[in-house]
C-alpha positions in Angstrom: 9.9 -25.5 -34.3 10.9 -29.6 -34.4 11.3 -30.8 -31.0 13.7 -34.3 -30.5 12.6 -37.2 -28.6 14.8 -35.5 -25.7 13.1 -32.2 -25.7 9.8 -34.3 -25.2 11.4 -35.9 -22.4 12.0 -32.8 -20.8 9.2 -31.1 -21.0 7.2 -34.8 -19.8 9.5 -34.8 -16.6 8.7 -31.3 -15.8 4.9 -31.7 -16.0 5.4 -35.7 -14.2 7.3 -33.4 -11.3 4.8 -30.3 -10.9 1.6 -32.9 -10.7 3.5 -34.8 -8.0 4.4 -31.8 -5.9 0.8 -31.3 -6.4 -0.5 -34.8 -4.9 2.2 -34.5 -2.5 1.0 -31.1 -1.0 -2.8 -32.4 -0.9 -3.6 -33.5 2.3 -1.6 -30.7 4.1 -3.3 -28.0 2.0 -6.8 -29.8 3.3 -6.7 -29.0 6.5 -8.3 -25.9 6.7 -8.5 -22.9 4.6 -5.7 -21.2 6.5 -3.7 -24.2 5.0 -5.0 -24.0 1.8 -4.5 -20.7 1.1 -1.4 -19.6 3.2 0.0 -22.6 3.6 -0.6 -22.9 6.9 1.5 -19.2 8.1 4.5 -21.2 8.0 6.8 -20.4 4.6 10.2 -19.9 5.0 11.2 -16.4 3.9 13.4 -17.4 0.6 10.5 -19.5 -0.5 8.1 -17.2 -0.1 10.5 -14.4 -2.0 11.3 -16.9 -4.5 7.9 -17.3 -5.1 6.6 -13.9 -5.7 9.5 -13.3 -8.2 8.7 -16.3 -10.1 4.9 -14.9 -9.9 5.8 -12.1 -12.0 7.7 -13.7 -14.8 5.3 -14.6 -16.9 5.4 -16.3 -20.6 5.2 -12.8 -21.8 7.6 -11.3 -19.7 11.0 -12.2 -22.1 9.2 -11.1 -24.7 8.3 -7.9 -23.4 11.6 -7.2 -22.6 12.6 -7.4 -25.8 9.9 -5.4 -27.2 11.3 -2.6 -25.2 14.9 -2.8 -25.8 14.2 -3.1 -29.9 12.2 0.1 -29.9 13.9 2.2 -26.7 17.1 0.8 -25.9 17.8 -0.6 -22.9 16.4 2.3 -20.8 13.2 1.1 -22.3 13.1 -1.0 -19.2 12.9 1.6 -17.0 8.7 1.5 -18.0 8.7 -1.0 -15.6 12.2 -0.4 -13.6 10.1 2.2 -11.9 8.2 0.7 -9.8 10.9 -0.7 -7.5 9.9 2.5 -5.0 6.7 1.0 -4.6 8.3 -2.5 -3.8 11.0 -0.9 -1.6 8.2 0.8 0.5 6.2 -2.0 0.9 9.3 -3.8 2.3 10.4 -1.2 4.9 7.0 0.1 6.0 4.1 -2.2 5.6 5.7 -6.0 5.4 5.9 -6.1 9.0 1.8 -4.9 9.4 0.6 -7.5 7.0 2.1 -10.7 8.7 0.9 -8.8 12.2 -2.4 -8.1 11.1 -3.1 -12.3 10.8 -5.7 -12.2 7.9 -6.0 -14.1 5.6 -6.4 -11.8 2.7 -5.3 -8.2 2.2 -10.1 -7.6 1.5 -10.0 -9.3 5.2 -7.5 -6.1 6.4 -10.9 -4.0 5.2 -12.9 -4.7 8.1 -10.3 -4.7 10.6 -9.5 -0.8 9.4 -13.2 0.4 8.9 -16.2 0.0 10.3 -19.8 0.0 9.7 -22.0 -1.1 6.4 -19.8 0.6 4.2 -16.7 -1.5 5.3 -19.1 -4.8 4.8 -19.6 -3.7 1.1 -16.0 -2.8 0.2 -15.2 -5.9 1.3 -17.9 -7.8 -1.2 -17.3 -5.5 -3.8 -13.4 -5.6 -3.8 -13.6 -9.7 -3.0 -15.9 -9.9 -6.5 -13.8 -6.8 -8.2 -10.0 -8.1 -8.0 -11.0 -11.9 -7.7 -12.9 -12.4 -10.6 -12.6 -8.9 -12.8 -9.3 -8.0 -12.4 -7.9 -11.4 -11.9 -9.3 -12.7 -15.2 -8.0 -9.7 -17.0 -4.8 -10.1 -16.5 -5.2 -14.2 -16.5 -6.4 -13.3 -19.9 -3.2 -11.4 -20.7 -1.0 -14.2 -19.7 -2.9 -16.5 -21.7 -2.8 -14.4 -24.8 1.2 -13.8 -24.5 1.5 -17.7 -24.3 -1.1 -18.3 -27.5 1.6 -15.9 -29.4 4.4 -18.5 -29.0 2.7 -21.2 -29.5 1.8 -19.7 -32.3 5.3 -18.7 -32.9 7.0 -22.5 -32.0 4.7 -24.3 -33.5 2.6 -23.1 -36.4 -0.8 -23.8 -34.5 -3.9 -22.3 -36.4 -5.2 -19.3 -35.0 -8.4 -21.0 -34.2 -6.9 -23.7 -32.2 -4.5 -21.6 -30.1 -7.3 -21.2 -27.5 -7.7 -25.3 -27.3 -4.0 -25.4 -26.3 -4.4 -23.0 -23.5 -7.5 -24.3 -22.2 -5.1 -27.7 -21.7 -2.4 -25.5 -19.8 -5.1 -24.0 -17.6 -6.3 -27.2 -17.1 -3.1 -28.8 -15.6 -2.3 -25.5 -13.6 -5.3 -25.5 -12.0 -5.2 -29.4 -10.6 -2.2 -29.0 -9.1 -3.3 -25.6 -7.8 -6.9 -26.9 -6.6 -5.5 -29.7 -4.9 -2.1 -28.8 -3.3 -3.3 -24.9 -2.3 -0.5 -22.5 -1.9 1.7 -24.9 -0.7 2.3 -26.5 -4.2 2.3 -23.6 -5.9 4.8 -21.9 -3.9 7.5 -24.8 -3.7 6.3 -25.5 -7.5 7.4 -21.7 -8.4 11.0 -22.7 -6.6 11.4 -25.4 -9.3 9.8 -23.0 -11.9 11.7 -20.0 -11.7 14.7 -22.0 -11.2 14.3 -23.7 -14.6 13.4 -20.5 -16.2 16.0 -18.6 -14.7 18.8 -21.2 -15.9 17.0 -21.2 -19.4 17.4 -17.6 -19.7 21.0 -17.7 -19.2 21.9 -20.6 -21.5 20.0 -18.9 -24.0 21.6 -15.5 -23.7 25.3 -16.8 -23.4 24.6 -19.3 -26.8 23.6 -16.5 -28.6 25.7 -13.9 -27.9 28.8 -15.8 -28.5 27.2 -17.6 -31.8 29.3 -16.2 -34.6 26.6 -13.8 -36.1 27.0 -12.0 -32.9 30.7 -12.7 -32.1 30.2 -12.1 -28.4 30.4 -8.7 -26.5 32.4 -6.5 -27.9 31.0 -6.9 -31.7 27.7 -6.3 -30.1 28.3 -3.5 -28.7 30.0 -2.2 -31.8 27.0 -3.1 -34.1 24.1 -1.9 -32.2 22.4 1.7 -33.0 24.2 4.7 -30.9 22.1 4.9 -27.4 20.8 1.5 -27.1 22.9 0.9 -24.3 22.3 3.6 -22.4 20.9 2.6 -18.8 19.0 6.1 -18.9 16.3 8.0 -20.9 16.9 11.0 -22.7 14.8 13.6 -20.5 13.2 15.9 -22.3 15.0 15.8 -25.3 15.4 13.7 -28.4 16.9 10.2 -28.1 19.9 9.0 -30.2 19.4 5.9 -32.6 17.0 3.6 -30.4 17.4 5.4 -26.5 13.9 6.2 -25.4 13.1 9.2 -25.0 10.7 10.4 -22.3 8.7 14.3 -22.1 9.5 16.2 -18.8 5.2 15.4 -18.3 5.8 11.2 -18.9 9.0 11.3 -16.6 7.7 12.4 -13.9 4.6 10.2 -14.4 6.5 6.8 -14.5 9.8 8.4 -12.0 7.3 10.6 -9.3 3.7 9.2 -9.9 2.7 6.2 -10.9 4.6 3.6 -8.4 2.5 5.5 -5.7 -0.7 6.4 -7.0 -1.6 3.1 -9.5 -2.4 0.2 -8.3 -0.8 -2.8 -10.2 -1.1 -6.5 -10.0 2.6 -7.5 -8.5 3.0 -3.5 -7.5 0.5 -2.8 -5.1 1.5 0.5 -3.0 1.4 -0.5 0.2 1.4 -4.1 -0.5 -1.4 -6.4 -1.6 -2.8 -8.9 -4.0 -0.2 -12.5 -3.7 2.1 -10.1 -2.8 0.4 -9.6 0.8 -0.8 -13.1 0.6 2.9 -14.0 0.6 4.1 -11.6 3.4 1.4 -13.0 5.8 2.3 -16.6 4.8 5.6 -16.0 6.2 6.9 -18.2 9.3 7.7 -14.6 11.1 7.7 -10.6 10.6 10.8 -11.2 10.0 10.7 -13.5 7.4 8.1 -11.2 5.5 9.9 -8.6 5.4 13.2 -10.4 4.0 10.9 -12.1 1.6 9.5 -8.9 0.4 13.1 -7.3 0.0 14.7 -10.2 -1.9 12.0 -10.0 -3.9 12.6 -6.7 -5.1 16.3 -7.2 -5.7 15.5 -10.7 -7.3 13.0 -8.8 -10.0 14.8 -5.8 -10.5 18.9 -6.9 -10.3 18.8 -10.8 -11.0 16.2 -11.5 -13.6 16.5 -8.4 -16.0 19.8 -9.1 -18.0 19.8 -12.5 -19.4 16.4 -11.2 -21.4 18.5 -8.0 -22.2 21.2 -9.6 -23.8 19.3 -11.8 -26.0 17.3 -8.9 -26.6 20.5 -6.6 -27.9 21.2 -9.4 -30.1 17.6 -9.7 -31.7 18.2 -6.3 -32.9 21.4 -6.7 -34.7 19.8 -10.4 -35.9 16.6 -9.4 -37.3 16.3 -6.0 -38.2 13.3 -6.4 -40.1 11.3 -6.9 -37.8 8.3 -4.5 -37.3 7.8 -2.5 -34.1 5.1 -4.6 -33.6 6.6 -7.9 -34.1 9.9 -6.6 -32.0 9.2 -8.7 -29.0 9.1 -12.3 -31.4 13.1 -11.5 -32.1 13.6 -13.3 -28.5 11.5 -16.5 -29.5 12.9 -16.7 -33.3 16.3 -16.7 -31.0 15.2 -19.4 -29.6 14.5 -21.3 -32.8 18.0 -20.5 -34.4 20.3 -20.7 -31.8 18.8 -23.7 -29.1 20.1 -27.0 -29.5 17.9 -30.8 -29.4 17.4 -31.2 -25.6 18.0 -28.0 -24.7 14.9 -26.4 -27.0 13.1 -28.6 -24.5 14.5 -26.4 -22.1 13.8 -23.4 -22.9 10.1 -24.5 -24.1 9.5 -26.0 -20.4 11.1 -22.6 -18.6 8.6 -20.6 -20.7 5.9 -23.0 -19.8 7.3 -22.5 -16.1 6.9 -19.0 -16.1 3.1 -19.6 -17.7 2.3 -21.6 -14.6 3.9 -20.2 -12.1 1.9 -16.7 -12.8 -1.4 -18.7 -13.4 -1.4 -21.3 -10.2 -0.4 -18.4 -8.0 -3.6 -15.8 -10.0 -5.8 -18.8 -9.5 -5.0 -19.2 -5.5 -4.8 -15.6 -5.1 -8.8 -14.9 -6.9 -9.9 -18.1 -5.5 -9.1 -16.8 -1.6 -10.8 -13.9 -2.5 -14.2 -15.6 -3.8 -14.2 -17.9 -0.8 -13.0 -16.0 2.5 -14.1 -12.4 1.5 -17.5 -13.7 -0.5 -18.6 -17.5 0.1 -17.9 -17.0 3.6 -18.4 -13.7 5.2 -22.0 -13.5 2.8 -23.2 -16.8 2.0 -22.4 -19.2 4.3 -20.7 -17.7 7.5 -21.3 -21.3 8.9 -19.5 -23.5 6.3 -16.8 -25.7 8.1 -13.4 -26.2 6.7 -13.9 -29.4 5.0 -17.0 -27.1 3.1 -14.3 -24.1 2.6 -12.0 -26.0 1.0 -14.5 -28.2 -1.2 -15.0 -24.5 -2.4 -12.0 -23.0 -2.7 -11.2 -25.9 -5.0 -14.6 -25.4 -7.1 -13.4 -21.8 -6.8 -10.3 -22.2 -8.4 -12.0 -24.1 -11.4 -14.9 -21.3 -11.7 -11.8 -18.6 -12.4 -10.4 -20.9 -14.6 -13.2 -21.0 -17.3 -13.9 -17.5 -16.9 -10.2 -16.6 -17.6 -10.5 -18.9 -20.7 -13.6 -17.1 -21.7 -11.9 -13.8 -21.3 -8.9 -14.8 -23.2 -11.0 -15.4 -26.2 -12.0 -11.8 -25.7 -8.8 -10.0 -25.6 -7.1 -8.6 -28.5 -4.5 -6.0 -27.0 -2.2 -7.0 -24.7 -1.2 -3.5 -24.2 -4.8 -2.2 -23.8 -5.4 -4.3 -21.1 -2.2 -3.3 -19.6 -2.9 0.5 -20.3 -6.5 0.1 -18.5 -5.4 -1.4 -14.8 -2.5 1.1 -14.6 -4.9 4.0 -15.2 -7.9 2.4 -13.8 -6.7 2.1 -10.2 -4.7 5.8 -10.7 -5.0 7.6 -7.3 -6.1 4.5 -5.3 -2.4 3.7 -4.5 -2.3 6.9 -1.8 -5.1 5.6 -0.1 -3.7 2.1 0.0 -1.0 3.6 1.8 -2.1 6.3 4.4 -4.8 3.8 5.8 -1.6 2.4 7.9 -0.7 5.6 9.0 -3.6 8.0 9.0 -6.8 7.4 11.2 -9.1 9.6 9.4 -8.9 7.3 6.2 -12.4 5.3 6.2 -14.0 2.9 4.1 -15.8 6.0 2.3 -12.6 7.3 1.7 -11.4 3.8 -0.1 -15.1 3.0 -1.5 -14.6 6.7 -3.3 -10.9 6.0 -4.6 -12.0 2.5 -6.3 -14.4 4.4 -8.1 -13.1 7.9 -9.0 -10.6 6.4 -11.3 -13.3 4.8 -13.9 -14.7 8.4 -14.1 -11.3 10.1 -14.6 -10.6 7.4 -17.2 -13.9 7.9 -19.1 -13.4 11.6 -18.9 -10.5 11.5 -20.7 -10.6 8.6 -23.1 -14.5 9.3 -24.2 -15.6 12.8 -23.8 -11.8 15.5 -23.8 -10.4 12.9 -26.7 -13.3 14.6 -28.6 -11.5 18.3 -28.2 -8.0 16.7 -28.3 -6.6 13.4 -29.5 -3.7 13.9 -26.7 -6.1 12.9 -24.3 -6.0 9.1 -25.6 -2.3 8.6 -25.6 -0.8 6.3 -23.0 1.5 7.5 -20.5 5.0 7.2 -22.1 3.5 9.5 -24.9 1.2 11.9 -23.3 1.0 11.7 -19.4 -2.2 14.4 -18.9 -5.1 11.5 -19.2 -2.7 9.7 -16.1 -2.6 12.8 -14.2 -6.1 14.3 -14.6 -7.2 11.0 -13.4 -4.7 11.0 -10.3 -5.9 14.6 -9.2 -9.5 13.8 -9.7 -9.4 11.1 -7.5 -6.9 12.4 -4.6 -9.2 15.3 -4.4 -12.3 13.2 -4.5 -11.0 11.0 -1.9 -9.2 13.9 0.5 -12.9 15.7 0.7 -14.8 12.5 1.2 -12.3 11.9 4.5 -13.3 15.1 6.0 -17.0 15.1 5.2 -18.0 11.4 6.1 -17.6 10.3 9.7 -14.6 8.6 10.8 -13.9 4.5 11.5 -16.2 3.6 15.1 -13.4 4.4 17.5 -13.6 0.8 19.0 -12.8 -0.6 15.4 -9.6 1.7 15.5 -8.6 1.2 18.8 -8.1 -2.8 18.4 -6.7 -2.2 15.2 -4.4 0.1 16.9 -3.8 -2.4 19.7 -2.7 -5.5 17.2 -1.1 -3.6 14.5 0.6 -0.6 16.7 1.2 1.5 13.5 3.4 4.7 12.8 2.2 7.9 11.7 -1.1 9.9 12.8 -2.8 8.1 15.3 -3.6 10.4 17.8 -6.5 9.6 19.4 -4.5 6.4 20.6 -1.0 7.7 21.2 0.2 10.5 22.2 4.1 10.5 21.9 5.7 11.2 18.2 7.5 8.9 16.5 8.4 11.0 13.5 11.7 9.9 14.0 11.4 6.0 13.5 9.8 7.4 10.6 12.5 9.2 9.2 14.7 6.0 9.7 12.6 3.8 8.3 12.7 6.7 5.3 16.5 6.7 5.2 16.4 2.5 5.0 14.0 2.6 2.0 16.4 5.9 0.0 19.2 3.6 0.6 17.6 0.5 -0.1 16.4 2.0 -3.7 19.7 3.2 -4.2 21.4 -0.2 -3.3 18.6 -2.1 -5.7 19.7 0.3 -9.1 23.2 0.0 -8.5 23.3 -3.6 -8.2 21.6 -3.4 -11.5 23.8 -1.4 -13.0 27.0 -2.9 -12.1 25.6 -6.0 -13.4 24.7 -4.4 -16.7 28.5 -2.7 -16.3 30.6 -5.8 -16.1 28.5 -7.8 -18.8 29.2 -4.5 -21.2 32.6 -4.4 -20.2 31.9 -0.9 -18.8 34.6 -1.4 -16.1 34.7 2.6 -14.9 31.0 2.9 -14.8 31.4 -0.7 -13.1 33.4 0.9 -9.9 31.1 3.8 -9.9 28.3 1.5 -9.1 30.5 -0.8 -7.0 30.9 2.2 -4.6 27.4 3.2 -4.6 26.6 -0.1 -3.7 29.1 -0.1 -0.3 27.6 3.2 0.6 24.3 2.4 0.4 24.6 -0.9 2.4 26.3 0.7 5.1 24.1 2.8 5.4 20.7 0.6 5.5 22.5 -1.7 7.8 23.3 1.1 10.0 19.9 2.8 10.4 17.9 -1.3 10.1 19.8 -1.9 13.2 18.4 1.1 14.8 15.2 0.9 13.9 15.3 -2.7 14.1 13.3 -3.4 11.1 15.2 -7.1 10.5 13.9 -7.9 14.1 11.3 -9.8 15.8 
């Protein structure tokens, strides 16, 4: 791709403005390590919300998009439209705990909950596992998605891609090690903003160029079923709908947003998404960051990729299945402008950094509060912590690069964390609402997965290929590893001895949680429950109907359109009515 002088321009100004909001955020984010890594409990909720959604769009996630759409339709996005249950429940029932609980890291939670030495080493061990193991991995991910475009826009040599993202690591983490989450937060605001208004420009320029001819020849070129919102259940698809087994439906629809632990999709909260909610000024503000979130990721972001995607398949149908998700970048190059390539290039770069400043914070506040300072040095003062939570942040940086030289498979990588934290999710979430859960319980539900996973993948693929199929094609290696580790985890509860009742009790006292907590209240409170149940059905059902509507107008599907429209009054009224008597948007 030839870029003009203004396209350099642009991208120049962009990097000139995220390394001044980093200088400017310095000395506030030096303070202490509260400041550095929660900015200081005192985010507004819409920059917090803003934040996490720019989080999770990533260089890759356009192009993902895409790759979806060209081989399934648009109910191809429903492989990741599922997880907005998960998000919804972490609004309603656990947003409000994490800001209460006043930790500085969901590992921190771990011994509040539990007691003992086993809550002392699930705290190490998680700090080390999702910090630096995890963390990398899916650093590694992003890194590879970016080297592809780069690839893509610029003819770069294989062998030099990994120079090039070593210099984007490089800038993301100086303004990231010296401005803490304050810069990166108000740096994602200007991010996803750019992105965002990329995304558009590019989807309305290419679906009224004249080899698309706008909305109505679209719609009249492309395969029958693409744009279907649904999946064909159990059945063959038509043309390019996916089409999903009974077994793989119920995985992504019933399973997995509960029982997988996912960076950005944590049941129960978690990861930068906790570290977001307890950066809030208020409960309240976490819990309206945590629900525009959702509505942002799901409704607002989706359709400008979809649309550009619909057209990549009428534009360049020779594209392999495999090199489906490049028809949104070779849009790009045929369709963009001088000045506004520039754009498009910086919004892409925007989403790269927004995902890896935020990765970087996130591991580095794991390394330093849950492992520099609870095992090496519970001395070290603040102007020590931060010293090494900056050092921190440049350790994850090299050994994300390293990784990245190591990945290949985007996909497997993907494929690994969904079914290598499989069952974890349930104990993620009954530890707010069930007493009995201890750190046994959660030390056994980290693990149980790996053995599940290398059950299936390495010993039954030997009897039956099945066994090594991902979820959309074969769902049993998801599912074996979900039972195994419910049951493992459900027995170790009931043999192992509970939390020490004096841990319980204070975290009873400062959290005051619902559900089973019977040795500390008495009363029921099934019915606040129940509410809170009714606000999170609705609250789903509000979430897929904006989307819907959305997608309805754009395709001109004005009946559908009202269909939605009323769904979306009902549910409203409905959540606003049982919110205000439950009082969830309250302080």
């Amino acid at each position: 791709m030839e870029l003009a002088l203004w396209d350099y321009l642009i991208i120049i100004i962009f990097i000139a403005i995220t390394l001044f909001i980093g200088l400017k955020f310095r000395k506030e984010a030096g303070k202490d390590i509260s400041s550095f890594f929660l900015g200081g409990r005192n985010l507004p909720w819409y920059i917090a919300g803003i934040s996490m959604v720019a989080t999770t769009f990533a260089a890759d996630t356009p192009l993902a998009v895409t790759e979806l759409v060209a081989q399934n339709g648009i109910a191809g996005n429903w492989l990741w439209w599922n997880m907005l249950a998960g998000g919804m429940l972490t609004t309603f029932f656990f947003a409000r705990y994490w800001r209460r609980a006043e930790v500085l890291t969901d590992i921190e939670l771990i011994e509040m909950r539990y007691s003992g030495k086993p809550a002392k080493f699930l705290r190490g061990f998680r700090s080390i596992y999702f910090g630096v193991f995890m963390n990398v991995l899916i650093i590694g991910w992003v890194n590879v998605a970016l080297m592809s475009l780069l690839k893509v826009f610029f003819d770069i040599p294989d062998n030099q891609l990994l120079w090039y993202v070593a210099a984007a690591m490089i800038l993301v983490s100086s303004y990231s090690a010296m401005s803490g989450l304050l810069g990166v937060a108000f740096t994602d605001v200007i991010q996803f903003g750019i992105a965002m208004i990329g995304s558009i420009i590019l989807a309305v320029l290419v679906l009224n160029s004249d080899e698309i001819g706008g909305i109505d020849n679209l719609k009249a070129n492309l395969p029958e079923g693409t744009l279907s919102f649904f999946p064909a259940v159990g059945s063959e698809g038509s043309g390019t709908m996916l089409a999903l087994g009974v077994g793989s439906f119920f995985a992504f629809i019933g399973v997995q947003w509960w029982a997988s632990w996912y960076p950005g999709g944590e049941p129960g909260g978690g990861g930068y998404i906790a570290q977001r909610m307890m950066s809030t000024k208020s409960e309240k503000d976490a819990i309206y960051s945590t629900l525009f979130f959702q509505i942002a990721h799901y409704c607002i972001r989706p359709w400008p990729w979809i649309i550009v995607a619909l057209c990549a398949v009428i534009l360049y149908p020779d594209l392999s299945a495999a090199d489906s998700k490049l028809g949104y970048v070779m849009a790009m190059k045929d369709f963009l402008p001088t000045g506004l390539k520039g754009l498009l290039l910086v919004a892409f770069f925007a989403a790269y950094m927004s995902t890896i400043s935020t990765q970087l914070n996130w591991g580095s506040s794991y390394l330093i509060n849950d492992f520099y300072q609870r095992f090496i040095n519970p001395e070290a003062d603040n102007k020590l912590l931060i010293r090494a939570s900056r050092i921190g942040t440049i350790v994850i940086m090299f050994i994300a690069l390293f990784v990245t030289s190591q990945i290949n498979s985007i996909s497997g990588v993907w494929a690994f964390i969904v079914e290598c934290g499989a069952g974890l999710g349930l104990v993620m979430i009954l530890r707010w609402y069930w007493w009995r859960i201890n750190a046994w319980t959660e030390i056994v539900a980290t693990i149980a997965p790996f053995v599940g996973y290398g059950l299936a993948k390495f010993v039954f693929i030997n009897f039956d290929p099945a066994w090594g199929k991902g979820i959309g094609e074969d769902p049993r290696s998801f599912f074996f590893t979900v039972g195994l580790t419910t049951v493992a985890w459900i027995i170790t509860a009931f043999v192992t001895k509970p939390t020490d009742n004096t841990v319980l009790k204070n975290f009873f006292d400062k959290i005051n949680p619902d559900g089973n907590w019977r040795p500390f209240r008495k009363e029921s409170n099934g019915k606040r429950i129940m509410q809170l149940g009714i606000c999170w059905i609705s609250a789903i059902i509000f979430a897929y109907s904006v989307l819907f509507f959305t997608g309805s107008i754009i395709l001109k599907e004005f009946a559908d359109a009202g269909i939605y429209a009323g769904l979306i009054f009902i549910s409203f009224m409905i959540l606003r009515a049982v919110s205000e008597k439950v009082k969830i948007f309250k302080d």
